[in-house]
C-alpha positions in Angstrom: 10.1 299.3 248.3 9.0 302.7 248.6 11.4 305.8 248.8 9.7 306.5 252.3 11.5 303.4 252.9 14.8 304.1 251.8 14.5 307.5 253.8 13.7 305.9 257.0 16.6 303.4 256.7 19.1 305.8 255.9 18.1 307.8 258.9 18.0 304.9 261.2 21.5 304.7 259.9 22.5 307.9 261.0 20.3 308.1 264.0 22.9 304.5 265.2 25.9 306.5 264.3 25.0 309.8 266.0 24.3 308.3 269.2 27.3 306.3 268.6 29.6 309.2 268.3 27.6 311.4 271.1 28.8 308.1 273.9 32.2 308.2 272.5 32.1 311.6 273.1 31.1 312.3 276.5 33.3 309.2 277.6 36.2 311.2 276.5 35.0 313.6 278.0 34.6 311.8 281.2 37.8 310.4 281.1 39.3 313.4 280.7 41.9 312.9 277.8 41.2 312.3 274.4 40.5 308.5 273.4 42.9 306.3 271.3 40.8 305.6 268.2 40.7 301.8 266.6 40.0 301.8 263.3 38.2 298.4 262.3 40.0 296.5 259.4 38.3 296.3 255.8 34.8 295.0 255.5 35.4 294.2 252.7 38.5 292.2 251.1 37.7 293.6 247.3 37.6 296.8 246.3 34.3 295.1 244.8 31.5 293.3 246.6 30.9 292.0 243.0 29.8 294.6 240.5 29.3 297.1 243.4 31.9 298.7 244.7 32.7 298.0 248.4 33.9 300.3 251.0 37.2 299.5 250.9 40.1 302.5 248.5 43.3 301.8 247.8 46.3 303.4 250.2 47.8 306.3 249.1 50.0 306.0 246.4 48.5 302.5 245.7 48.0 301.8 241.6 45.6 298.8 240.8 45.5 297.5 237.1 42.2 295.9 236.8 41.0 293.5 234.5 37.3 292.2 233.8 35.3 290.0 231.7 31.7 289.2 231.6 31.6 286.2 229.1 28.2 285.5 227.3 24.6 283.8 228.2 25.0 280.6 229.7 22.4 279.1 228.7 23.0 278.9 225.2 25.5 276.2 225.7 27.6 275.2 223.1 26.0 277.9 220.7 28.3 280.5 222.0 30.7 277.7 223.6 28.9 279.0 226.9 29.3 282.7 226.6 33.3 282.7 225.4 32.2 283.5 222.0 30.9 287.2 222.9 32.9 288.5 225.8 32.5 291.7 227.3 36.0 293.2 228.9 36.6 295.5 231.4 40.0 297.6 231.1 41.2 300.1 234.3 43.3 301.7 236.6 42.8 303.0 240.2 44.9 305.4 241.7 45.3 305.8 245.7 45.4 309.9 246.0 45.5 309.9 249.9 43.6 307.6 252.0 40.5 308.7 251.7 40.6 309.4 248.0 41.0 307.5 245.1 40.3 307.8 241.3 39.8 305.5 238.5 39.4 305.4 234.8 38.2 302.4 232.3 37.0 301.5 229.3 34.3 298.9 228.6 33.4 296.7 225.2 29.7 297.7 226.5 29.2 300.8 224.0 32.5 301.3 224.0 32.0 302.9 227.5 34.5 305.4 228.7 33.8 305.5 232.9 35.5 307.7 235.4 34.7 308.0 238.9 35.7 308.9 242.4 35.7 307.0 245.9 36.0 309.2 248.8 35.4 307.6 252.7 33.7 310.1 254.7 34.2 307.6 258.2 35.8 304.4 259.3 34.1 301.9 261.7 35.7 301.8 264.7 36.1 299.3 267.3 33.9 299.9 270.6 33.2 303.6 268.5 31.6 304.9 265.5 29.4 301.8 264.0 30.0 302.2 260.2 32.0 302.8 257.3 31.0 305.6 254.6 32.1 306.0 251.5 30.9 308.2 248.4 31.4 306.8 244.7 30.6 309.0 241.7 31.0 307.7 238.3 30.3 309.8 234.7 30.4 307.2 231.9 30.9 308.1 228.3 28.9 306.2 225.1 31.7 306.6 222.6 29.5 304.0 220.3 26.8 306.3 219.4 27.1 307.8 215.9 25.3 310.8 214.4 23.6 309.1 211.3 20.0 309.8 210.0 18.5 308.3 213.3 19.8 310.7 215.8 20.7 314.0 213.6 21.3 315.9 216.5 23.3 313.9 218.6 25.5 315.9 221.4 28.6 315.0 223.2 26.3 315.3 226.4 23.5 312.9 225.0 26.6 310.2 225.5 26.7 310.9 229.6 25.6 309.2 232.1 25.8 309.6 236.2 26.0 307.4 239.1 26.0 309.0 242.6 26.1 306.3 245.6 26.3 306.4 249.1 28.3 303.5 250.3 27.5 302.1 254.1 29.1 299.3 255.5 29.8 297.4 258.8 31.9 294.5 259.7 30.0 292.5 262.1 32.6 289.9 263.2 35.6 288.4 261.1 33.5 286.1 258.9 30.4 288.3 258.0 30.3 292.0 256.9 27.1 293.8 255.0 26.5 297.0 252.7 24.1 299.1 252.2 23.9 301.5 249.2 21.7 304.4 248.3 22.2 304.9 244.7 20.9 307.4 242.0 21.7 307.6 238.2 20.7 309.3 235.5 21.3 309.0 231.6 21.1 311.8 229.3 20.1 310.1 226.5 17.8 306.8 227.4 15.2 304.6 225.9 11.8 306.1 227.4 9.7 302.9 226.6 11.9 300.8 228.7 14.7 302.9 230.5 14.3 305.9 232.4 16.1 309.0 232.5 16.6 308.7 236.3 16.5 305.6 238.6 16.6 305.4 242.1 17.6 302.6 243.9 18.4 300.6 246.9 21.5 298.4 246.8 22.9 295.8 249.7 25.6 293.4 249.8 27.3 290.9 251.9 30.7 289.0 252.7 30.5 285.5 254.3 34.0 284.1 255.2 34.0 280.5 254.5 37.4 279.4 254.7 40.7 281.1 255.4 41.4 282.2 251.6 37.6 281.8 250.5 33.9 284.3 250.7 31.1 284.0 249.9 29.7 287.2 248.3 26.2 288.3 247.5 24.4 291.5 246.2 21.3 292.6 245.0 19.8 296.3 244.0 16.1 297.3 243.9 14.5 300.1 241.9 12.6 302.2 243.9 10.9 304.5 241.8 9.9 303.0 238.6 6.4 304.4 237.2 3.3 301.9 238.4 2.5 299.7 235.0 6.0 300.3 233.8 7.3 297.6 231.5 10.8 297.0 231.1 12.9 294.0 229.5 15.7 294.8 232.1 15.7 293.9 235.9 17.0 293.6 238.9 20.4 293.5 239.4 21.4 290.0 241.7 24.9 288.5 241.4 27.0 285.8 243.4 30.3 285.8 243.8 33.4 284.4 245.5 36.9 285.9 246.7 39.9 284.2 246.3 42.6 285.6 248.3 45.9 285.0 246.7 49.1 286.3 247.9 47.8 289.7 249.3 45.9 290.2 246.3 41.3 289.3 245.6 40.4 287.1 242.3 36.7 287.2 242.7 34.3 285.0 240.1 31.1 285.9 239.7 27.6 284.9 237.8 25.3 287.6 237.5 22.1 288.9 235.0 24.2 291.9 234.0 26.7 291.3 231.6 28.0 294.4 231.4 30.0 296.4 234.1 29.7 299.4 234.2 28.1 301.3 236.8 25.0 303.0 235.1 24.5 299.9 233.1 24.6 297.1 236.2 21.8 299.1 237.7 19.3 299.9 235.5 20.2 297.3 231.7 20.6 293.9 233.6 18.8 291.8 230.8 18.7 288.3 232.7 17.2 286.9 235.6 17.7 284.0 238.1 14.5 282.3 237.5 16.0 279.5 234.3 15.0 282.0 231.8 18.1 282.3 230.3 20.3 285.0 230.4 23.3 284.7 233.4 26.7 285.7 232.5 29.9 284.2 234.1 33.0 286.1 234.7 35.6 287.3 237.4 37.8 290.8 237.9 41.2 290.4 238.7 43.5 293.3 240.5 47.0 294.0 240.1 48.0 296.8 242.7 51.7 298.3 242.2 
């Protein structure tokens, strides 16, 4: 997919929700007092589609422990008892700051990544009103792995940074089937320039299908836009399944996907596997605790 592309679905996006906002407009206007506004519940049960983050934030005040593991390749079987033997673990908390505005920070066995970030909702869908949800998410992720040694002399605290930006679009269609669409950029300071890139663009989408009362069925997938023609790279695609478990108030999702590790930068541009039987699918879940 071309960026063209992206462009003209982001604008179609905005073209919808302008025209949107201009009827809801002039029908208050007919009406002559200001219209009760409906705000459209979650898409989104998770705070996570799977790896992506969802439109949904925490409520003000609202602290969520969070706990992930990625466990190894499948497909080596009983070699690395299937994938228990090398574990990657995700260790967090996200605060609620108003509404609108929430923070998180977390560590990850993947480099020993340190990733902070911030989750701002820009609009709510509303019912018979505005069309979608927006949301902004901006992570920074530090490599506290790298050493200075005789490989990299001149190694920088800033060569260990790297920057997500994503523009998070969602709409709830009916109560069992809700879709995302995602604009993302990141760049790394430091990357690999025979098989990573120093800045990626791509196009991420997910969806929630509601297949029982406590049960979904979730599904996303992210596509580089901008990588150079006859550019060879062992990583790909990011495509994972999962499936949310409610469970008192509270999501338990599972998940298989061909990234093993979790954080942001790292989902999108170093997933190693792929969904063809070549090996390389990871197993795990995230689990949230909210206090």
């Amino acid at each position: 997919m071309k960026i063209k592309n992206l462009l003209s679905i982001v604008l179609v996006f905005s073209a919808i929700s302008f025209a949107s906002a201009q009827d809801d407009l002039l029908n208050q206007l007919d009406a002559g007092a200001p219209k009760q506004v409906n705000i459209e519940i979650a898409a989104f049960k998770g705070l996570q589609i799977c790896n992506m983050q969802s439109t949904k934030l925490p409520a003000k005040g609202e602290f969520y422990f969070v706990v992930s593991h990625r466990f190894g390749d499948l497909a080596q079987g009983m070699d690395n008892f299937f994938g228990l033997d090398n574990a990657y673990t995700k260790l967090g908390g996200i605060y609620g700051i108003s509404n609108w505005l929430a923070i998180s920070a977390s560590r990850h066995t993947y480099q020993k990544t340190y990733e902070l970030a911030a989750k701002y909702k820009m609009s709510n869908q509303e019912v018979d009103g505005f069309p979608v949800t927006i949301v902004g998410y901006n992570t920074m992720d530090i490599n506290s792995e790298l050493k200075k040694n005789e490989l990299m002399p001149g190694l920088q605290f800033n060569h260990r940074l790297a920057f997500t930006t994503q523009l998070l679009i969602s709409r709830k269609f009916n109560d069992s089937f809700s879709f995302e669409i995602a604009p993302i950029y990141v760049h790394k300071n430091l990357y690999d320039g025979i098989l990573d890139q120093k800045s990626t663009l791509l196009l991420g989408t997910g969806a929630r299908y509601k297949i029982a009362k406590r049960l979904s069925l979730n599904l996303e997938y992210a596509a580089r836009l901008n990588l150079p023609e006859g550019f060879e790279s062992s990583y790909h695609n990011p495509l994972t399944l999962g499936l949310d478990i409610e469970t008192g108030g509270h999501v338990f999702q599972l998940v298989i996907s061909n990234s093993q590790a979790m954080n942001d930068a790292a989902v999108f541009t170093n997933a190693p596997g792929r969904w063809d039987g070549t090996k390389k699918l990871y197993f795990g879940f995230n689990m949230y605790r909210v206090f």
